[in-house]
N, C-alpha and C positions, 0 to 999 in steps of 0.2 A: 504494500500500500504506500502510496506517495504522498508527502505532505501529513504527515500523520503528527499530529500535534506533542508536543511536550506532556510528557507523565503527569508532571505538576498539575498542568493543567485539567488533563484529563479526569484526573482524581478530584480538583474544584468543579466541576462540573459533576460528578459522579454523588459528589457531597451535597449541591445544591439540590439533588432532585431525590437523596434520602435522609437527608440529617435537619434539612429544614422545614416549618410547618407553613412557610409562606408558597403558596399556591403560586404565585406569581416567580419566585425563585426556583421551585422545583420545574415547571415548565418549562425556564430559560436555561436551567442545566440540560434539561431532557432537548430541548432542540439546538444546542450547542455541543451537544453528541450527533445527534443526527443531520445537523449540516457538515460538519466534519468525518464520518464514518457512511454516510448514505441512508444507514436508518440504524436503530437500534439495537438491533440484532448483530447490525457487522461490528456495532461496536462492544457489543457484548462479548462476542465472538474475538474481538482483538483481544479485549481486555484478558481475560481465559487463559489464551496463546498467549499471553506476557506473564501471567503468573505462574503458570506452565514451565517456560524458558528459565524464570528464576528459582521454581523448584529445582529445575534437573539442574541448574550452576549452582546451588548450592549457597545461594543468596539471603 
């Protein structure tokens, strides 16, 4: 995948749309995954494959 945003990032975004009760923040996490992943799923599916990667390194 090309252009695939910063960790950091992606984790503030993952956070906006489980950790907060503002409707309006968790939306803007949720489609600030899905403008950068193509929908939710791919970015679930990345997400997974990176935690995946740092199991097997030992991380």
């Amino acid at each position: 995948m090309k252009n695939v945003p910063p960790e950091s990032l992606i984790r503030t975004w993952v956070w906006m749309m489980s950790e907060t009760n503002n409707p309006d923040i968790m939306n803007k996490g949720r489609q600030n995954l899905i403008n950068a992943f193509g929908s939710l799923q791919q970015a679930i599916e990345y997400i997974e494959k990176q935690v995946d990667l740092t199991e097997k390194n030992g991380a």
